[in-house]
C-alpha positions in Angstrom: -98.0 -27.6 67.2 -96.7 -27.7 63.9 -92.9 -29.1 62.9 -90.2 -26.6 61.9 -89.7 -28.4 58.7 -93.5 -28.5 57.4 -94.7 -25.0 57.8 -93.9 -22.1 55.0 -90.4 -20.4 55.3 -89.1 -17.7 55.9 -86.2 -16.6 53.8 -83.7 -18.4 55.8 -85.7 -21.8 57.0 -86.0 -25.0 54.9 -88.5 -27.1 53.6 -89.0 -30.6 53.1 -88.6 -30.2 49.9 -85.6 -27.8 49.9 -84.2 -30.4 52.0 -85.0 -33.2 49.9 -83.7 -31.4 46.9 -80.4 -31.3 48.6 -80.1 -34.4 49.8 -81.0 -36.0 46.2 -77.6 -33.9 44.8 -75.8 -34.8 47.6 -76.7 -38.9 47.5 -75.6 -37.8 43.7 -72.2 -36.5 44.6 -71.6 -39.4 46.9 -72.0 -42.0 44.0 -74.7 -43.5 46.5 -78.0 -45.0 45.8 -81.1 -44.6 47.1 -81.4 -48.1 48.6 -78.0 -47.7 49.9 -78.1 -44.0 51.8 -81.5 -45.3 53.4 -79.7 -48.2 54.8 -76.6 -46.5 56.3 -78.9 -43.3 57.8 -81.6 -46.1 59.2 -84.6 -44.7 56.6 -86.9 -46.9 54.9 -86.1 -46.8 50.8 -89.3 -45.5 50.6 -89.5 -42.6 52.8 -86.1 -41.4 50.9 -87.7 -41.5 47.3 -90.8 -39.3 49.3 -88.1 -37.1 50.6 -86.4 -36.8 47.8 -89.5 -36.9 45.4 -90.8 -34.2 47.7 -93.8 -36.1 48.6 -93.6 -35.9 52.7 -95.6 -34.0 54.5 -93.6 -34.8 57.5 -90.1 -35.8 58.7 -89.3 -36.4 62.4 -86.1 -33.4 63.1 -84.0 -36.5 64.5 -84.5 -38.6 61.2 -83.3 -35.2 59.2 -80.8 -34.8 61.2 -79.2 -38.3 61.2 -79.8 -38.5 57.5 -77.7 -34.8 57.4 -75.1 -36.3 59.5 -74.4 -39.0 57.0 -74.2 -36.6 54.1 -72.6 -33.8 56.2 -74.9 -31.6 55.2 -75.5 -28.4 58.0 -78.6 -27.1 58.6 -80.5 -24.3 58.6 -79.1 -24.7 54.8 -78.0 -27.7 54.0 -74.3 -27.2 52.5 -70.9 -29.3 53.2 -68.7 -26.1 53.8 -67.9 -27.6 57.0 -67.5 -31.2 56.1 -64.9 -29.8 53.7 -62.9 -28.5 56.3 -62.5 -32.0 58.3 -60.2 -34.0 57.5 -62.2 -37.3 56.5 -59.2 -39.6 56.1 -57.4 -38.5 58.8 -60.2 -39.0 60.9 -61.3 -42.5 59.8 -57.1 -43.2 60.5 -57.4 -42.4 63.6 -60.5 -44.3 64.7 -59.2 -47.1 62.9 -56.0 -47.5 64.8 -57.2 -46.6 68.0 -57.1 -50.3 69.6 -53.2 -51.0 67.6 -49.8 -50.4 68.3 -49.1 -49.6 65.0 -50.8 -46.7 63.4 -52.7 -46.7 59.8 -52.0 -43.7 58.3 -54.4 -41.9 56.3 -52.6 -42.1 53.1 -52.1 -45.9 53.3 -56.1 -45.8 54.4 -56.9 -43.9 51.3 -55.0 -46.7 49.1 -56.6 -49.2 50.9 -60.2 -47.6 49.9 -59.6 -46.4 46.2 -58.1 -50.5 45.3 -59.9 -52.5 47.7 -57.1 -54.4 48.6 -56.1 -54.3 52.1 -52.4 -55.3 53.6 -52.8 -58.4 55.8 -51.1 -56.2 58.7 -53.4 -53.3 58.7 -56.7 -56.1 58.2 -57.7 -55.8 61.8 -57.6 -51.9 61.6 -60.3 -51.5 58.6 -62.3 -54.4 60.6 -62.6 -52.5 63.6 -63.3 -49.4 61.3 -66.0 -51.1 59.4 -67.6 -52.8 62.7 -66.8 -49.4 65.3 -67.0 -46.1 63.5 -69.5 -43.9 63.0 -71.3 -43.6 59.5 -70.5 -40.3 59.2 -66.7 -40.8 59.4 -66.9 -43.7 56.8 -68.6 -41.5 54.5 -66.3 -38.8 54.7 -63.5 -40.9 54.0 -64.8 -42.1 51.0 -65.8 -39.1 49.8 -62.1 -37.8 50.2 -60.8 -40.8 49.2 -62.5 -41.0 45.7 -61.5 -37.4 45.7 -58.0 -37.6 46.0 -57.8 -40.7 43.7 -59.6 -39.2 41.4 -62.3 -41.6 41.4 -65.9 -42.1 41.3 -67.4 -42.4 45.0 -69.6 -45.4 43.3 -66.2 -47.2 42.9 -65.0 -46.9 46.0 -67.8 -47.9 47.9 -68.0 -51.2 45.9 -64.3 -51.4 47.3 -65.9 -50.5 50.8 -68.2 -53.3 50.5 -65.8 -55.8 49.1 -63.3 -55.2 52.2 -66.8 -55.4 54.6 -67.6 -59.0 52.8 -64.0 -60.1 52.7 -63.0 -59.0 56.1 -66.2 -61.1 57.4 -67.0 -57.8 59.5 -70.1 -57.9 61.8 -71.2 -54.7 60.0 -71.0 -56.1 56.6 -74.8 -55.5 55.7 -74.8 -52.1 56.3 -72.0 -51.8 53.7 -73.3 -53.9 51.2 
């Protein structure tokens, strides 16, 4: 039995390399690197320069679809129509402030990610956002962040990793 994503397409169905074509724009777009996309959707370095490079024959549905997820890319044709319709920020906010009495809002978190610098009271809530939330939702809120500060996403996940390595959070690799 052959996979979905290695056999010819029809009109509507992707390829590896189609696929691999959109996630190299997308990485792009995101002011990510290679080495740092492979680490945060659990791929080797390697098999995303093959993806991207379309040199894979082969790519496990599960492994596309977690590396998607991180981009927020849909399938059958990869696009972020829908990402743009969450609300990133507002999201991450939420999930940030879930254990606290007092809520971060998604304004104060988009400051927080565009300088880096984090107020001492709101500290715990970006820990528990760095150590607890899913990839995805981090990603997203970067990406709106640098968007609404009218920033490069490279800059503000250097700020991402500085608050990971200053905040000491458990997750602090996978933001590096």
């Amino acid at each position: 039995m052959s996979n979905i994503l290695d056999i010819k397409k029809p009109e509507s169905a992707m390829n590896l390399v189609d696929i691999g074509d959109a996630v190299r724009l997308r990485r792009v777009e995101l002011g990510l690197s290679q080495a740092q996309l492979a680490h945060l959707s659990g791929l080797s370095r390697q098999t995303l320069v093959g993806l991207e490079n379309g040199a894979l024959n082969d790519l496990g549905v599960n492994r596309v679809g977690q590396l998607m997820a991180v981009l927020g890319l849909d399938s059958p044709k990869p696009d972020t129509d829908t990402r743009s319709k969450k609300r990133g920020l507002w999201m991450a906010a939420k999930t940030a402030s879930v254990s606290y009495k007092r809520e971060l809002a998604p304004e104060a978190l988009e400051k927080v990610l565009a300088s880096g610098d984090v107020p001492p009271s709101f500290a715990p809530h970006l820990i528990h956002l760095l150590d607890e939330a899913p990839v995805p939702v981090v990603v997203m809120a970067v990406e709106e962040a640098a968007s609404r500060a009218h920033l490069p996403p490279r800059q503000v996940w250097r700020n991402v990793a500085k608050l990971a390595e200053s905040l000491s959070v458990h997750r602090r690799a996978l933001w590096a």
